[in-house]
PDB file as gemmi writes it, atoms N, CA and C in Angstrom:
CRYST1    1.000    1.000    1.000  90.00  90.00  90.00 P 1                      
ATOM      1  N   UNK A   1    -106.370 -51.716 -41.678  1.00  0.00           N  
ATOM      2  CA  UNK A   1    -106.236 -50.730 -40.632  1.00  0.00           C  
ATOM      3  C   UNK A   1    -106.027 -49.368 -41.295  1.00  0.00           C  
ATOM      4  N   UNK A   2    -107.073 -48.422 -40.929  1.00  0.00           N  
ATOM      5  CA  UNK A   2    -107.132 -46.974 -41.572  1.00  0.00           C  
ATOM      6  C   UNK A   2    -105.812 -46.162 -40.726  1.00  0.00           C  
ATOM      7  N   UNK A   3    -105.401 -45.008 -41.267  1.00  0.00           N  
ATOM      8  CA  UNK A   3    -104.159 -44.319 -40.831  1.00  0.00           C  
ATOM      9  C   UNK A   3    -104.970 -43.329 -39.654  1.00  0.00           C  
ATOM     10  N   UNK A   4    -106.312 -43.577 -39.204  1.00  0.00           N  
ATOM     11  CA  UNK A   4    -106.508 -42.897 -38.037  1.00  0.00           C  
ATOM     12  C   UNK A   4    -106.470 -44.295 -37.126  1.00  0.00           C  
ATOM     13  N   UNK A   5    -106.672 -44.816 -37.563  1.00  0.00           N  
ATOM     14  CA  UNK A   5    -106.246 -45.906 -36.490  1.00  0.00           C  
ATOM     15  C   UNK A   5    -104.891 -46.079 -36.024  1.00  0.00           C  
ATOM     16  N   UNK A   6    -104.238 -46.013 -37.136  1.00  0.00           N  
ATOM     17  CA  UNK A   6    -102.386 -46.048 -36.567  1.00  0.00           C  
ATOM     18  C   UNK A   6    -101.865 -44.867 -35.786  1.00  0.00           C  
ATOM     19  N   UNK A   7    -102.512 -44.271 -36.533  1.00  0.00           N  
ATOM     20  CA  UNK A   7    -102.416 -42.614 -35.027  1.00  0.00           C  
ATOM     21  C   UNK A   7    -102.869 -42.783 -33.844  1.00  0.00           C  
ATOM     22  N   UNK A   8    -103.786 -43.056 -33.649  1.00  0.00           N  
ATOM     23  CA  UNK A   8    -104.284 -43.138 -32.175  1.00  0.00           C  
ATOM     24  C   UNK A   8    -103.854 -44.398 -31.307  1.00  0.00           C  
ATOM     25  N   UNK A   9    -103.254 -45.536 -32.086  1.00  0.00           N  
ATOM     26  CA  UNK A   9    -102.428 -46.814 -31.798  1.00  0.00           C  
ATOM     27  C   UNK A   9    -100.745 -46.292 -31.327  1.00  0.00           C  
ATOM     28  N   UNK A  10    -100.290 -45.072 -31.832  1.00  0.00           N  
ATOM     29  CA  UNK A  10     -99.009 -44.770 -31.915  1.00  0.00           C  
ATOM     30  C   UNK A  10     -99.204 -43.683 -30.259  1.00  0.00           C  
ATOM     31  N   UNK A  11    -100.297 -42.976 -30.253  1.00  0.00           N  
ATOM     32  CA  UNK A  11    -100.407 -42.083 -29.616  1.00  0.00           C  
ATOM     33  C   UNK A  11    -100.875 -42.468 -28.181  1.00  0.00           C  
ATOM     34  N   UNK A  12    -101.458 -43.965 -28.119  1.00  0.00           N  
ATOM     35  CA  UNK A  12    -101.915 -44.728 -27.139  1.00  0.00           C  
ATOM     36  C   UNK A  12    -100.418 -45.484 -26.749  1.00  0.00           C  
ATOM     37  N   UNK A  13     -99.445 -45.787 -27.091  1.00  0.00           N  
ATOM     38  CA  UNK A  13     -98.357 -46.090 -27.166  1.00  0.00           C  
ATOM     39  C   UNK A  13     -97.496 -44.880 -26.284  1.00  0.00           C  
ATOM     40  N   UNK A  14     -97.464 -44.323 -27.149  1.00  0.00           N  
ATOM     41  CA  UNK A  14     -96.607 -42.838 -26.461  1.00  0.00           C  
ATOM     42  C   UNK A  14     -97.200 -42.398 -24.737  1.00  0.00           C  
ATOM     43  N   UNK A  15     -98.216 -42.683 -24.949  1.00  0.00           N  
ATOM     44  CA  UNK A  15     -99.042 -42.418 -23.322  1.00  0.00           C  
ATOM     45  C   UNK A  15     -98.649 -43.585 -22.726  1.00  0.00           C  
ATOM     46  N   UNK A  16     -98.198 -44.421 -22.870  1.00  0.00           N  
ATOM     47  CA  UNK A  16     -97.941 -45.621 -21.934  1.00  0.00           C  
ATOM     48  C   UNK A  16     -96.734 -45.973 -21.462  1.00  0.00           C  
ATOM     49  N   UNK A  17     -96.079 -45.476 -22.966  1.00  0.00           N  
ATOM     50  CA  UNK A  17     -94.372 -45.351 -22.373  1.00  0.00           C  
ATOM     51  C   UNK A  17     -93.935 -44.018 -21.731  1.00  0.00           C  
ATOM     52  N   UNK A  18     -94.910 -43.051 -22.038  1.00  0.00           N  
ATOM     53  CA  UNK A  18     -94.614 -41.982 -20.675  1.00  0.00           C  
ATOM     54  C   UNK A  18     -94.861 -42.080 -19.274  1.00  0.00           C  
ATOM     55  N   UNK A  19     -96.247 -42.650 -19.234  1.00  0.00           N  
ATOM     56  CA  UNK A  19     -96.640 -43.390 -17.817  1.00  0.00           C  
ATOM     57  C   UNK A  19     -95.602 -44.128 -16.826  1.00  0.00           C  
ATOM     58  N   UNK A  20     -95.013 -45.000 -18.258  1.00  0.00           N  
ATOM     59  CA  UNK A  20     -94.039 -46.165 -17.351  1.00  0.00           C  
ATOM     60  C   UNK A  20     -92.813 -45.549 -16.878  1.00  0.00           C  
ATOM     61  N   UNK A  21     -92.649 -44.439 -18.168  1.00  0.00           N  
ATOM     62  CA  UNK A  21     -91.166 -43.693 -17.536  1.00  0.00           C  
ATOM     63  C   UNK A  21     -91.127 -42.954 -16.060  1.00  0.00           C  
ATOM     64  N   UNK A  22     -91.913 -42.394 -16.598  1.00  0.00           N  
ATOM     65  CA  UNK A  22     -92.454 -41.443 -14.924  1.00  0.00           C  
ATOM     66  C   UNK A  22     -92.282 -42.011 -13.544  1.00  0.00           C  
ATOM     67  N   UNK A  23     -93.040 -43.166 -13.792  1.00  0.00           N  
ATOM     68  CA  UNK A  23     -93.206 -44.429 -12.741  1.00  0.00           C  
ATOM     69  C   UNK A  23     -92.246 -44.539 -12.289  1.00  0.00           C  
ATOM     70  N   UNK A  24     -90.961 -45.109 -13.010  1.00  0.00           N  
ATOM     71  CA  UNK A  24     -90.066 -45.271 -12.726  1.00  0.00           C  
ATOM     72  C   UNK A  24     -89.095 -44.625 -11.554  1.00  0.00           C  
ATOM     73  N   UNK A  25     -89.282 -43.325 -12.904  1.00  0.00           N  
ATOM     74  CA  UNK A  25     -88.277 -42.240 -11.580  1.00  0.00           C  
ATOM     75  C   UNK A  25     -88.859 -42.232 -10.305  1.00  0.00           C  
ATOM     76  N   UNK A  26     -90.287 -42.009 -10.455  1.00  0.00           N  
ATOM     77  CA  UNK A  26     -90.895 -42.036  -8.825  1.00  0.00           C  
ATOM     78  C   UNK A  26     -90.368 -43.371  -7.913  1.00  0.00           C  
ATOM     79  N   UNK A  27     -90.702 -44.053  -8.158  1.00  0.00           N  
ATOM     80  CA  UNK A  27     -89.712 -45.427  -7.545  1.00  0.00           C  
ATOM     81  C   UNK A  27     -88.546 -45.455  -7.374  1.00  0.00           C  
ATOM     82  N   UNK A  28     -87.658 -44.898  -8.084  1.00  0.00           N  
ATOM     83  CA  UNK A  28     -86.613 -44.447  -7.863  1.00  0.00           C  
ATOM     84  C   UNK A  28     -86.239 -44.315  -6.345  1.00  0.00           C  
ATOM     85  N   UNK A  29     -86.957 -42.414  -6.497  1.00  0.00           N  
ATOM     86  CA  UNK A  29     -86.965 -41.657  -5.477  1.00  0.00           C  
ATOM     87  C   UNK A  29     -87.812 -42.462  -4.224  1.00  0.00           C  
ATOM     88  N   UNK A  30     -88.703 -43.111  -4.352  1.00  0.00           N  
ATOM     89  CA  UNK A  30     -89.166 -43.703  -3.331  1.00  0.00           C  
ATOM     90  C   UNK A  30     -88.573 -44.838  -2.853  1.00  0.00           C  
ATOM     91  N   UNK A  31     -87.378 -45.471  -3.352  1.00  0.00           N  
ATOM     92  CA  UNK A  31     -86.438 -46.341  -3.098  1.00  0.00           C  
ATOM     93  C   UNK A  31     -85.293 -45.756  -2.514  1.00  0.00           C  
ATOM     94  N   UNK A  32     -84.433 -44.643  -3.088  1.00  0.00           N  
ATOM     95  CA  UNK A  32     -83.879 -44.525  -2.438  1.00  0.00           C  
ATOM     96  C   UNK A  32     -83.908 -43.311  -0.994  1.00  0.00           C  
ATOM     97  N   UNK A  33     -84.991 -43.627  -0.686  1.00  0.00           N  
ATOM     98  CA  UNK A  33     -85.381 -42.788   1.094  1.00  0.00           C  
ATOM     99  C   UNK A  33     -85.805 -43.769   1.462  1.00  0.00           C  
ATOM    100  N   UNK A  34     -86.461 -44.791   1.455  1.00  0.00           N  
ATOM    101  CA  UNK A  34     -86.650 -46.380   2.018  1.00  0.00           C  
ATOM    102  C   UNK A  34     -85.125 -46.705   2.432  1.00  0.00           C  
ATOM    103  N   UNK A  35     -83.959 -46.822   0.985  1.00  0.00           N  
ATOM    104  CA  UNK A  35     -82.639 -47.333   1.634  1.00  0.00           C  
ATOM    105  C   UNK A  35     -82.608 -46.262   2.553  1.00  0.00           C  
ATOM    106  N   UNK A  36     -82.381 -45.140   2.152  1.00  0.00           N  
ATOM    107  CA  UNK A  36     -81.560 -44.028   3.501  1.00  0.00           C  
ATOM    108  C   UNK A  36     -82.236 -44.246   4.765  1.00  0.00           C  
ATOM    109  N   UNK A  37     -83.406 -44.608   4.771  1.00  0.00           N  
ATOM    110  CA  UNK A  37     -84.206 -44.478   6.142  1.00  0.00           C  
ATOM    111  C   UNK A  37     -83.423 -45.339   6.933  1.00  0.00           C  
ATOM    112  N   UNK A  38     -83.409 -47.184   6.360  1.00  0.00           N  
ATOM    113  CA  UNK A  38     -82.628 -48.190   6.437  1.00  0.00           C  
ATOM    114  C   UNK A  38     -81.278 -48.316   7.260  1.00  0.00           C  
ATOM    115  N   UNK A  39     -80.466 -47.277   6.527  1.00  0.00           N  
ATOM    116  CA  UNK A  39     -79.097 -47.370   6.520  1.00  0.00           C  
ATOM    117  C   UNK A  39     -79.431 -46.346   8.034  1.00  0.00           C  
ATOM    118  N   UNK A  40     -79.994 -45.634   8.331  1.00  0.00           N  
ATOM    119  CA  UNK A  40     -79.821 -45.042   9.496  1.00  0.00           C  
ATOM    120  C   UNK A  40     -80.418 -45.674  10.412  1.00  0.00           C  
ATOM    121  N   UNK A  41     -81.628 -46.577  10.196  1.00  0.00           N  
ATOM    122  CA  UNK A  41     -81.573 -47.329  11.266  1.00  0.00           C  
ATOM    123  C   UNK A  41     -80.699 -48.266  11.717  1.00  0.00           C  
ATOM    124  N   UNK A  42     -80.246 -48.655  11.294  1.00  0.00           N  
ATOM    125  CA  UNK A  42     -79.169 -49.917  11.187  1.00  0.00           C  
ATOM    126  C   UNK A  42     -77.976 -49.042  11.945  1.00  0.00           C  
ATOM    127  N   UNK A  43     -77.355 -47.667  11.658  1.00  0.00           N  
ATOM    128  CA  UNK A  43     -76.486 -46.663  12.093  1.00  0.00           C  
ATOM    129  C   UNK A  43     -76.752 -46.365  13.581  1.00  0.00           C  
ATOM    130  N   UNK A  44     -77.767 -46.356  13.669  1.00  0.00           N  
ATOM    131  CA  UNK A  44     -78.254 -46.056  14.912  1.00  0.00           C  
ATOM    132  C   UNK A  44     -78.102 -47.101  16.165  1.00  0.00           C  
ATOM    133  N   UNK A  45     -78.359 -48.420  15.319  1.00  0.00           N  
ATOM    134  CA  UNK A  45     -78.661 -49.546  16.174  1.00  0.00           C  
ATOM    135  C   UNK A  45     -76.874 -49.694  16.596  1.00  0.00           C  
ATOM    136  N   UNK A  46     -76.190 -49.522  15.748  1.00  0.00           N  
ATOM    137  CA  UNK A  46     -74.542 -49.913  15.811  1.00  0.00           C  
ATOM    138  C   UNK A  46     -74.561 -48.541  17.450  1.00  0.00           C  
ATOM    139  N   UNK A  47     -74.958 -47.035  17.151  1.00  0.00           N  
ATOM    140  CA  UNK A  47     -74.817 -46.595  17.710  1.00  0.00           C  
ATOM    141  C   UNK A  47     -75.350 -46.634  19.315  1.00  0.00           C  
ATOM    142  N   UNK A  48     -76.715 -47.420  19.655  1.00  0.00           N  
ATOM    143  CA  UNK A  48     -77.107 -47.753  20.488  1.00  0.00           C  
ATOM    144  C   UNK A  48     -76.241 -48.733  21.085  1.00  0.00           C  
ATOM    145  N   UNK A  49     -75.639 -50.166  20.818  1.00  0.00           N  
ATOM    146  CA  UNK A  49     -75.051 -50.834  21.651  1.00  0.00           C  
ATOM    147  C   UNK A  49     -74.513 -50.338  22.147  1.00  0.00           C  
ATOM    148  N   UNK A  50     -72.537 -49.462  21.479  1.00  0.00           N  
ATOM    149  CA  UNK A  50     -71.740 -48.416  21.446  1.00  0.00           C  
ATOM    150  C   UNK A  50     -72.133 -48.096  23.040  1.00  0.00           C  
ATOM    151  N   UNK A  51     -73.610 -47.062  22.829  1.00  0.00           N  
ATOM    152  CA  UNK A  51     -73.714 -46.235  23.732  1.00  0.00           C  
ATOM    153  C   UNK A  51     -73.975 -46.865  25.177  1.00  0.00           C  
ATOM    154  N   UNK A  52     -75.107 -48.147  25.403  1.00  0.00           N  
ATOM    155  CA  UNK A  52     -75.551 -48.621  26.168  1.00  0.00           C  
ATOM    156  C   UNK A  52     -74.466 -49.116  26.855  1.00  0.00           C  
ATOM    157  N   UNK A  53     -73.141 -50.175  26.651  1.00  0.00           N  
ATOM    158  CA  UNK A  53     -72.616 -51.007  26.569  1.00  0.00           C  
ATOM    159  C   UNK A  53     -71.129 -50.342  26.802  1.00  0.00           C  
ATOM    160  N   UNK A  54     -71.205 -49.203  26.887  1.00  0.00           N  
ATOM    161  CA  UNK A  54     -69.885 -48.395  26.369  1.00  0.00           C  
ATOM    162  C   UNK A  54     -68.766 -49.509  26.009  1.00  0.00           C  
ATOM    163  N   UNK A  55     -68.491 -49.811  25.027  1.00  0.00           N  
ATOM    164  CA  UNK A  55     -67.929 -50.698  24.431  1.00  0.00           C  
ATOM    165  C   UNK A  55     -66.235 -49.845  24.062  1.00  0.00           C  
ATOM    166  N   UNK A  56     -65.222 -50.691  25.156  1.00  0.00           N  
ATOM    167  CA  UNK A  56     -63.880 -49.708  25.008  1.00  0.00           C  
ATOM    168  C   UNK A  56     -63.254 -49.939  23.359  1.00  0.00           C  
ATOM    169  N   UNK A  57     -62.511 -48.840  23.192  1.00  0.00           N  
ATOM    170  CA  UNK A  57     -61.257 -49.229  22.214  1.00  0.00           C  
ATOM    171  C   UNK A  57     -62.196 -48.714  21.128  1.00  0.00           C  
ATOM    172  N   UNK A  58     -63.370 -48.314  21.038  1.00  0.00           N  
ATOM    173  CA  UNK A  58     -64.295 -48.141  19.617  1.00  0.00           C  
ATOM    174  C   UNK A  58     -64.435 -46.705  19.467  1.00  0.00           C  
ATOM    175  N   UNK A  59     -64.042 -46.781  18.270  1.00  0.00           N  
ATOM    176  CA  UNK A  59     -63.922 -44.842  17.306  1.00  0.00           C  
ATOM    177  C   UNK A  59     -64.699 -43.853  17.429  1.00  0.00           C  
ATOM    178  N   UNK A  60     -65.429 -43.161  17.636  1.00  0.00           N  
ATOM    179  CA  UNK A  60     -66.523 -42.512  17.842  1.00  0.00           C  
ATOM    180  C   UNK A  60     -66.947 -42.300  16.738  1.00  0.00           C  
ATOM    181  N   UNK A  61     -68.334 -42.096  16.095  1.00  0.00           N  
ATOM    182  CA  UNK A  61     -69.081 -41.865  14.861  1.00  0.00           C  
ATOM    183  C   UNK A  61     -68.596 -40.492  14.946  1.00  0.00           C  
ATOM    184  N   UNK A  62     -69.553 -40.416  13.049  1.00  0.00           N  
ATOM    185  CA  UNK A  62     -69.810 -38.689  12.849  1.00  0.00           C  
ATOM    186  C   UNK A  62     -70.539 -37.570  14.092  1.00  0.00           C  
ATOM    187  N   UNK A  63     -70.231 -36.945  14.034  1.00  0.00           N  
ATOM    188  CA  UNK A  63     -70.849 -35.995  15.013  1.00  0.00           C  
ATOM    189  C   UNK A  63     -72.502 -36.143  15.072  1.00  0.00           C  
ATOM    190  N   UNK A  64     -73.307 -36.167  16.104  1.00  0.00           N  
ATOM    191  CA  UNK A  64     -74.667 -36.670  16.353  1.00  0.00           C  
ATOM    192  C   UNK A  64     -75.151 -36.009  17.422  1.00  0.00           C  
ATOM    193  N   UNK A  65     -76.132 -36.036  17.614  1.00  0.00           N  
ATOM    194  CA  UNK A  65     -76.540 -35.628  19.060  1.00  0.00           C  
ATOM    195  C   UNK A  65     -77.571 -36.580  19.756  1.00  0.00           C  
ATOM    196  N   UNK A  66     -77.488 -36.710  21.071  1.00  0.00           N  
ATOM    197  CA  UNK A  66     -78.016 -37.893  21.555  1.00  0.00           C  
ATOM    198  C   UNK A  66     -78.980 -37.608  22.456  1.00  0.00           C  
ATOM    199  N   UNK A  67     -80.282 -37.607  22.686  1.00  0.00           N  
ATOM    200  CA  UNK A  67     -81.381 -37.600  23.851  1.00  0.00           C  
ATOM    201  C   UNK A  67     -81.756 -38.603  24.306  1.00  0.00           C  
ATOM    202  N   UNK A  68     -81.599 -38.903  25.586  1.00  0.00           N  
ATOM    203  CA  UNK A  68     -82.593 -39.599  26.328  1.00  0.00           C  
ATOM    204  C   UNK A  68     -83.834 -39.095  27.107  1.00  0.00           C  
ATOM    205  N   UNK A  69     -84.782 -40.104  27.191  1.00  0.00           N  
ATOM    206  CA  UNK A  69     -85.755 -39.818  27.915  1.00  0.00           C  
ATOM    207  C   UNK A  69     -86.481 -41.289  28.250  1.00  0.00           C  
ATOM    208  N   UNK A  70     -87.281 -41.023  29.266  1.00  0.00           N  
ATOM    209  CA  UNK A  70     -88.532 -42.324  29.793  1.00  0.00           C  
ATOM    210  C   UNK A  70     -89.197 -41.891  30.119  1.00  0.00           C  
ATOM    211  N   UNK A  71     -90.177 -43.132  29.803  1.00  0.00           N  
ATOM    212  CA  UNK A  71     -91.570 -42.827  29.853  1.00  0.00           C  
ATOM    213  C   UNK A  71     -92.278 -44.127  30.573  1.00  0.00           C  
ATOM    214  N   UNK A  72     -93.563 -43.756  31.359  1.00  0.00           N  
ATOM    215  CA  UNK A  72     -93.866 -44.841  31.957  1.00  0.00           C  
ATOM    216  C   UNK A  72     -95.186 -45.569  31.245  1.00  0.00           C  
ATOM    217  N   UNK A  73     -94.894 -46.954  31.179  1.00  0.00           N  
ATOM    218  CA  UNK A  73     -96.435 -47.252  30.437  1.00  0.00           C  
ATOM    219  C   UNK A  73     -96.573 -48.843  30.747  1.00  0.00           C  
ATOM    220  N   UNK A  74     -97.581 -48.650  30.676  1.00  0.00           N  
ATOM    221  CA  UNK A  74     -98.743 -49.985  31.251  1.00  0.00           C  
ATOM    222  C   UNK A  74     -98.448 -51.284  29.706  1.00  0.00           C  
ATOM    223  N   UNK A  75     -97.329 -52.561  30.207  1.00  0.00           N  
ATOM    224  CA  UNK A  75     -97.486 -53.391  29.353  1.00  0.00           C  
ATOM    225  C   UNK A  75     -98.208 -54.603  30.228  1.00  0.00           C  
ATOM    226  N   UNK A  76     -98.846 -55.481  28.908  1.00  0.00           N  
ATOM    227  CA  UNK A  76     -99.441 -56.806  29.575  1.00  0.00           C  
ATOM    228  C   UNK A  76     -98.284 -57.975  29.509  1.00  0.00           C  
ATOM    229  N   UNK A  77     -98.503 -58.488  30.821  1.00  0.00           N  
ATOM    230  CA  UNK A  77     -98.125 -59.593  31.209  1.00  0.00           C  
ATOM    231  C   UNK A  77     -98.434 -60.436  31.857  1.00  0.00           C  
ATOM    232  N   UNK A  78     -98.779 -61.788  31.435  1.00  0.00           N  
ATOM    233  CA  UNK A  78     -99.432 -63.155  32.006  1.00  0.00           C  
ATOM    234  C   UNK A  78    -100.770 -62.428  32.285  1.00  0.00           C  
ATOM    235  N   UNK A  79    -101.261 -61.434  31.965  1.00  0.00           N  
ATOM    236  CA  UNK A  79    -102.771 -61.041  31.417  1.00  0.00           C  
ATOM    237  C   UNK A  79    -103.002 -60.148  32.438  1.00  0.00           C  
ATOM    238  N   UNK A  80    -101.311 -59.570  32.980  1.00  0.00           N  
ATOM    239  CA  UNK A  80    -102.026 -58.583  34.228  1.00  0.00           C  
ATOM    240  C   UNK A  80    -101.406 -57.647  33.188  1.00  0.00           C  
ATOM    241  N   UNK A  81    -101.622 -56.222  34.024  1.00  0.00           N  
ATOM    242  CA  UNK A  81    -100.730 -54.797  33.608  1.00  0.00           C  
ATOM    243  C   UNK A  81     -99.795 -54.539  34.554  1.00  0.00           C  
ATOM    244  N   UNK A  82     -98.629 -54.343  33.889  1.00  0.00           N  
ATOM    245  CA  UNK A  82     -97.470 -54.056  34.415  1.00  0.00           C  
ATOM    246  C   UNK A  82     -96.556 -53.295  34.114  1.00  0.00           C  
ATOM    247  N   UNK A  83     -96.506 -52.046  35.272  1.00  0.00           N  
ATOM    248  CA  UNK A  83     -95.853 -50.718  35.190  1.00  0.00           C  
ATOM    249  C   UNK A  83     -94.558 -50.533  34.854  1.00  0.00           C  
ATOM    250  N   UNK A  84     -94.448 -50.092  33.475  1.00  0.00           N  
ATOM    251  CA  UNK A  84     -92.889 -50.760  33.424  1.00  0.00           C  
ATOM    252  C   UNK A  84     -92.640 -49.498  32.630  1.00  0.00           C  
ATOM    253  N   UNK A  85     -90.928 -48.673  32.765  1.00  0.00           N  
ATOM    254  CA  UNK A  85     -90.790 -48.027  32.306  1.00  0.00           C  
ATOM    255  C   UNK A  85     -89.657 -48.063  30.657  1.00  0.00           C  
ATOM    256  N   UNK A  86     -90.375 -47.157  30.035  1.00  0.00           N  
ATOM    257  CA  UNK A  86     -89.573 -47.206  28.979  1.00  0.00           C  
ATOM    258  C   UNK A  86     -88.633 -46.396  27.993  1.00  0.00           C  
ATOM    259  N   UNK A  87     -87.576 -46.794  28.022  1.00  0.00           N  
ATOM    260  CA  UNK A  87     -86.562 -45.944  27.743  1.00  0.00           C  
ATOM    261  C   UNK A  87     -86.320 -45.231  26.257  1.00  0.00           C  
ATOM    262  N   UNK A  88     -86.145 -43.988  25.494  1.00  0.00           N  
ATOM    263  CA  UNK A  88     -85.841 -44.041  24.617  1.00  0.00           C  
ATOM    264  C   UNK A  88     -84.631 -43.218  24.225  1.00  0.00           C  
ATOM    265  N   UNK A  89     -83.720 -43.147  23.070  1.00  0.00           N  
ATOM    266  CA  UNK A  89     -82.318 -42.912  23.208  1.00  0.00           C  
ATOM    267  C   UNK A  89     -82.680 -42.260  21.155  1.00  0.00           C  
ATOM    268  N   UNK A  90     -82.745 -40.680  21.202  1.00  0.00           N  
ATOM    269  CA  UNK A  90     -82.894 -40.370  20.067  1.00  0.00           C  
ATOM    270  C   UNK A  90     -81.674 -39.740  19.485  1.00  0.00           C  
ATOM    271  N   UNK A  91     -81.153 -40.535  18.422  1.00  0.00           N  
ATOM    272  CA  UNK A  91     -80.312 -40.315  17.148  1.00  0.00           C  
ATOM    273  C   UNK A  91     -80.540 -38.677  16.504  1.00  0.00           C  
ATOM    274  N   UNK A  92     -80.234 -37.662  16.540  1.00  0.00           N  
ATOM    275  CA  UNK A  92     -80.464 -36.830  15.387  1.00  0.00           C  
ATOM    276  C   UNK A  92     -79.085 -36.255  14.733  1.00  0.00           C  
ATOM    277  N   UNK A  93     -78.812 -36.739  13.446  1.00  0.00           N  
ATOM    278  CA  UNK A  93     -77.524 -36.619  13.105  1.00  0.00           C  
ATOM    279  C   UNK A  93     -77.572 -35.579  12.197  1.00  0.00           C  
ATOM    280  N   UNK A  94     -77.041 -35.118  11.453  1.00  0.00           N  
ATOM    281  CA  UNK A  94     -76.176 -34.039  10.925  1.00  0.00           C  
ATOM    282  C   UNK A  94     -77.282 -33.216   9.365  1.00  0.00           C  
ATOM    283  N   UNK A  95     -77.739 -34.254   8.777  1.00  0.00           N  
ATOM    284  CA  UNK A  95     -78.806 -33.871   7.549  1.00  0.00           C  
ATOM    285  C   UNK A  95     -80.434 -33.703   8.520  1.00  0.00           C  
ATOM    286  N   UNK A  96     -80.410 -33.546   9.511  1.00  0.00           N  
ATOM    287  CA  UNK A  96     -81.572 -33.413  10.430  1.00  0.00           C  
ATOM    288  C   UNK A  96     -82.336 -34.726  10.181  1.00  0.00           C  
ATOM    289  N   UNK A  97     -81.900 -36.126   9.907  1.00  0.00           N  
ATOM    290  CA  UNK A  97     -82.900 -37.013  10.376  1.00  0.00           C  
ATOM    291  C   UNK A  97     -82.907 -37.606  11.843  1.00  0.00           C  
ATOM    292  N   UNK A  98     -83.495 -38.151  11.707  1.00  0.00           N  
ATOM    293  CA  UNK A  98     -83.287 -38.711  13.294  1.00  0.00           C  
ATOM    294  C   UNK A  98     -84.247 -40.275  13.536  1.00  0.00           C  
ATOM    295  N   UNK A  99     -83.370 -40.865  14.850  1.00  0.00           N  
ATOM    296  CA  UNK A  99     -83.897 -42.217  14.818  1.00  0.00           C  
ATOM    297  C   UNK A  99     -84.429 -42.667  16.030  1.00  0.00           C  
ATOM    298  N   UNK A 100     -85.714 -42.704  16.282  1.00  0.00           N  
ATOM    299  CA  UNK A 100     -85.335 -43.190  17.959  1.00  0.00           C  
ATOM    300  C   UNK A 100     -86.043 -44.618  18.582  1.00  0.00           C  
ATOM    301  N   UNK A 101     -85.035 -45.291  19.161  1.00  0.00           N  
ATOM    302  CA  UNK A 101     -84.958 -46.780  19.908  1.00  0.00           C  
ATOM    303  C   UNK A 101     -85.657 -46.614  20.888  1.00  0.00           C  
ATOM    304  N   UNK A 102     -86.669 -47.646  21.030  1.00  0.00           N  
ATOM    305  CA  UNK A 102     -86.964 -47.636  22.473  1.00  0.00           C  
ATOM    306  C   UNK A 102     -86.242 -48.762  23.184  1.00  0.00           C  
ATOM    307  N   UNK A 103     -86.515 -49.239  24.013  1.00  0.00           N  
ATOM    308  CA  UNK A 103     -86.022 -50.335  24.906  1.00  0.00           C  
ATOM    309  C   UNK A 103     -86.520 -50.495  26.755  1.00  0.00           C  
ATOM    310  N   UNK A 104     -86.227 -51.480  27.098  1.00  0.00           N  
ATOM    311  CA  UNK A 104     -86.650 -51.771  28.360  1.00  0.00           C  
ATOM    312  C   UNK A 104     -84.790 -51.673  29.158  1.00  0.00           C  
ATOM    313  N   UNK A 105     -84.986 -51.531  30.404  1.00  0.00           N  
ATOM    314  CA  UNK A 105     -83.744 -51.715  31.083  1.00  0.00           C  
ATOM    315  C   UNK A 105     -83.241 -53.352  30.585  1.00  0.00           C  
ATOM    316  N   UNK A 106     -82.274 -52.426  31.028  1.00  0.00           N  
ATOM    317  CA  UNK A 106     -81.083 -53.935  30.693  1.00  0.00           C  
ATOM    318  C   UNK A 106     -81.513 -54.589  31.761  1.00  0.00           C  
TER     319      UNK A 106                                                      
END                                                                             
């Protein structure tokens, strides 16, 4: 093996473990906004029962702000369409994300 070969073997090396490093961090970062997304849905869902359910004796969260709204829309059932309205209850908390549930009446 000639010493231009070990150069371009060393240098093909160096490009691959930069590649992988890089990679990494990006995954990282793309992991942890997957968890955060996560953790607020899950926050939200705690906050939806809470709200629906008014559930006594329970602490109130961090400060949030809460919208409702409905909307009407055509679902299938037993192969007809059926006018059914649907509710949604939007989360927007404090770092400006926000989460929003839909649901059918209780």
């Amino acid at each position: 093996m000639s010493y231009i070969e070990a150069v371009i073997a060393i240098i093909l090396v160096f490009v691959a473990v930069t590649a992988v490093f890089t990679s990494i961090e990006y995954q990282q970062k793309m992991y942890s906004k997957i968890l955060e997304r996560e953790l607020l849905q899950l926050y939200s869902e705690d906050l939806f029962w809470l709200t629906i359910y008014n559930l006594p004796n329970t602490t109130p969260f961090d400060s949030f702000e809460t919208y409702y709204s409905t909307k009407s829309a055509y679902v299938v059932k037993d192969f007809e369409k059926v006018r059914k309205d649907i509710n949604c209850i939007t989360f927007t908390f404090p770092n400006e994300k926000s989460v929003n549930i839909y649901y059918f009446d209780k």
